[in-house]
N, C-alpha and C positions, 0 to 999 in steps of 0.2 A: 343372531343365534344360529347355529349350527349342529349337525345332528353329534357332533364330539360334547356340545356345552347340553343335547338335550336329552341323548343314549347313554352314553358312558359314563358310568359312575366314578365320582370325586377323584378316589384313587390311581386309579385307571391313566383317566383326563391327566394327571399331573406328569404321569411319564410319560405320554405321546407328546406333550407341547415341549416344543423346544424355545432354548429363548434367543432369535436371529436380530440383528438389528432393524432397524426402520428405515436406514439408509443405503440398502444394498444395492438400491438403482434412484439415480438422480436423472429427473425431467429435465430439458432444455429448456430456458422461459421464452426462448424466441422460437424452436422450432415443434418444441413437443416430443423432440426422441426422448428417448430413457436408451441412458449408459449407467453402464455396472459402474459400482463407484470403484473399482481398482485401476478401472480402463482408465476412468476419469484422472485419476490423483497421477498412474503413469503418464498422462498428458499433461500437465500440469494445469490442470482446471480448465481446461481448453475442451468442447466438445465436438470428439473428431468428426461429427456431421458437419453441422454447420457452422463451426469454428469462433462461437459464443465464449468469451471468458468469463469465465464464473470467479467469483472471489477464492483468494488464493491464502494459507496462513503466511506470517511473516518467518517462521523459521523454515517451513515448504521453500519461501521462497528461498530463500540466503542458501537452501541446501543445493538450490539447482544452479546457482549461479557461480558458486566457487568450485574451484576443483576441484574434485574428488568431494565436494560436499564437507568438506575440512575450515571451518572458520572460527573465531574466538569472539565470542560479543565484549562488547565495551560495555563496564559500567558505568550508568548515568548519573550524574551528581546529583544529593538527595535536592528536595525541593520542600517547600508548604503542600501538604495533599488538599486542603481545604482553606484556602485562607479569607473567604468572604463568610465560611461558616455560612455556605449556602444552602438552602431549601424550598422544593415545592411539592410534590405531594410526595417527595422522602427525599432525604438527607443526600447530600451530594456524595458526602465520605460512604455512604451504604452503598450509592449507583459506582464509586473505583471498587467499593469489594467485589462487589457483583463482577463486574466486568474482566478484576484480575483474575478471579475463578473462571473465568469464561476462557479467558484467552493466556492465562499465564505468563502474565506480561505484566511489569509495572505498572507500563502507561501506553501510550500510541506509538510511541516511536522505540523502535529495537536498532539498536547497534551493531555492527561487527568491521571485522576488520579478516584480511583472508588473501588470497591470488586466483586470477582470474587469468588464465594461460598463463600463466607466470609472472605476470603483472601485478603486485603487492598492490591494493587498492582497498578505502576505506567506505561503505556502504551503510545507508539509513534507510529503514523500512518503515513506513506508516501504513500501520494495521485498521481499516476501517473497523472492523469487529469490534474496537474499544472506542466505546462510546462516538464510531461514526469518524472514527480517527481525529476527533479535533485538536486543536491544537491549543495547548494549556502551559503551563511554566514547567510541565514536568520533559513534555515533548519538544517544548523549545530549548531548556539547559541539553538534552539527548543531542538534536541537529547542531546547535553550538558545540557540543562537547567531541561529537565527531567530527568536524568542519576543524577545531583546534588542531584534532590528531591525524587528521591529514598532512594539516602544512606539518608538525612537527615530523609527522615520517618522510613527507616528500612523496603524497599518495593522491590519485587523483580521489574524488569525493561523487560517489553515485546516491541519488537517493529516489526511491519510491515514493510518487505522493499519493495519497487515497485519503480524501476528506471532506469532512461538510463545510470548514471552517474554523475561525477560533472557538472555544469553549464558553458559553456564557455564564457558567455557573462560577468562572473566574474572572468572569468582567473585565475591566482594567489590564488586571494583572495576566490577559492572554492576550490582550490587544496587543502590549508593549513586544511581545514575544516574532511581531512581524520586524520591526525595524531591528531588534536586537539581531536576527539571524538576518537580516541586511547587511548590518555591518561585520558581520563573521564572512558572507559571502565574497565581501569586500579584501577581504583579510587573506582568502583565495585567490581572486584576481593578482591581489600584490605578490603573492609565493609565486605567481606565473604555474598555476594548477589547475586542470580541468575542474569543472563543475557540470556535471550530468544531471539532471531531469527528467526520469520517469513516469509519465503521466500514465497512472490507472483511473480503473472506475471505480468513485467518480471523485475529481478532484473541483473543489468548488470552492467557495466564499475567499475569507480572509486568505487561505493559502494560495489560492490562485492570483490574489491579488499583490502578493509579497514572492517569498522566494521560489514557489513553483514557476515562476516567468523569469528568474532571474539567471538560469542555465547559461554553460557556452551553447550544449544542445540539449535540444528537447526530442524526447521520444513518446512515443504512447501508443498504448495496446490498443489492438481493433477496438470501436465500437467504446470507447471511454467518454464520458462526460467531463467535458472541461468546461467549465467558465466562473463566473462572480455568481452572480444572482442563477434564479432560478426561470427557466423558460418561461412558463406560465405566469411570473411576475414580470418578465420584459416586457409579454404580450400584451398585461393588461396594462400594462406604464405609456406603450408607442402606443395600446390602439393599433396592432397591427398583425398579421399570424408571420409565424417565423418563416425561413426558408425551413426545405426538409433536411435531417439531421443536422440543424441548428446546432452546434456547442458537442457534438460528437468528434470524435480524436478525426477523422476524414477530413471533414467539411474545415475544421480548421488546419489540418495541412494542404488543403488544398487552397486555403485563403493567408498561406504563409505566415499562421502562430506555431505549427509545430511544424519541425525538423523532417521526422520520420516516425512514421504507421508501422511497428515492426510486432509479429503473432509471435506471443511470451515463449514459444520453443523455441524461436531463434533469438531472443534477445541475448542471452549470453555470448556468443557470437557478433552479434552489433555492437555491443558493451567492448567486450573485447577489441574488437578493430579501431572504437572509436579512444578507446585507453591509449593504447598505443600511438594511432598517429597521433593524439595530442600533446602527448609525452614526447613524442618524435625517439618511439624504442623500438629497435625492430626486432622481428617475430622472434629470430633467433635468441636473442638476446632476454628478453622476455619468458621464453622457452629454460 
């Protein structure tokens, strides 16, 4: 209580409160600053102290990557929303509604298609926000369906992973969804077309174990979680405590599973150089 909720009468009270958001400064979870959330969003979820990536939405990102912010999403071919007609303490079909209100997305995985200094390239985003980004029939027809329109354009194929895994509430029917996009990956190799790999935070389970490792190169943002299982289940399986930053984007590029440690402002720029010399197109030409 406050002397506005315990002096000023009702009417009063109603025109001095204004109605400001709750977000107009976001904490650092690693260092404890607080940035204005415009600072933040102009960084792209980066905070300029201590250079912590924050989750990022999947159209934020696709806008910072393409030129001039200019790109066309691909529609994903329909799927079954629920086909185990699964349930635990609510209906699986209620947890997609929930989640599409949330993030305005069908499912985890968003499409586009666009130029990247002038490099026509086809990109796949997985959104952790939706349901934890896993990977389900709807997300795996999306990564198939732009992996197709690659080879079809003669584009290379960049894709964001951010995930816990496959989907359980689809069993089966998400498991199959790793080897299927194997064999699409495959279908790349053969066009003689880049495959890119962008490891965020945090990419884990079935996807890390399938086409997140399957890259020409792999990239990842500072400070990303990569691996299968979970730390604390290694530990208690070996009986043993980990190295530090265990399964962090560093420690395994320094242990040669990833490529390059690149901070998400300059990755347009690494994307870009790494298009091109794979394409063997140069700047001008690209330009």
């Amino acid at each position: 209580m406050n002397w506005i909720s315990n002096v000023v009468p009702p009417k009063i009270r109603s025109l001095l409160r204004r109605d400001t958001p709750e977000n107009l400064w976001v904490k650092c979870p690693e260092s404890g600053q607080l940035v204005f959330h415009k600072d933040l969003e102009a960084n792209l979820m980066v905070v300029p102290g201590s250079g912590y990536h924050m989750a990022i939405g999947a159209r934020a990102r696709l806008a910072s990557l393409f030129d001039g912010g200019d790109y066309a999403e691909i529609v994903s071919p329909e799927t079954l929303s629920d086909p185990l007609k699964f349930r635990d303490i609510k209906r699986y079909a209620d947890r997609l509604k929930e989640n599409r209100a949330k993030t305005g997305a069908n499912d985890a995985v968003t499409l586009a298609l666009g130029r990247l200094e002038g490099l026509a390239v086809t990109v796949a985003v997985q959104d952790f926000a939706f349901q934890g980004g896993t990977l389900g029939m709807a997300a795996g027809e999306a990564i198939i369906a732009g992996m197709t329109s690659a080879v079809e354009r003669r584009a290379p194929f960049i894709i964001f992973t951010a995930s816990g895994g496959a989907r359980m509430q689809e069993g089966m029917f998400a498991l199959m969804q790793m080897p299927r996009i194997t064999v699409a990956v495959q279908r790349l190799r053969q066009a003689r077309l880049p495959y890119i790999v962008v490891l965020t935070n945090p990419t884990t389970g079935g996807v890390t174990a399938s086409y997140a490792m399957l890259g020409d190169v792999h990239v990842a943002e500072p400070g990303a979680v990569i691996g299968f299982a979970g730390a604390r289940v290694i530990e208690q399986t070996i009986r043993e405590r980990l190295p530090e930053g265990f399964q962090r984007a560093e420690y395994l590029h320094a242990h040669g599973m990833v490529d390059m440690v690149v901070p998400r402002p300059q990755l347009r720029e690494a994307l870009a150089r790494l298009c091109r010399l794979l394409m063997r197109t140069p700047l001008q030409a690209a330009a």
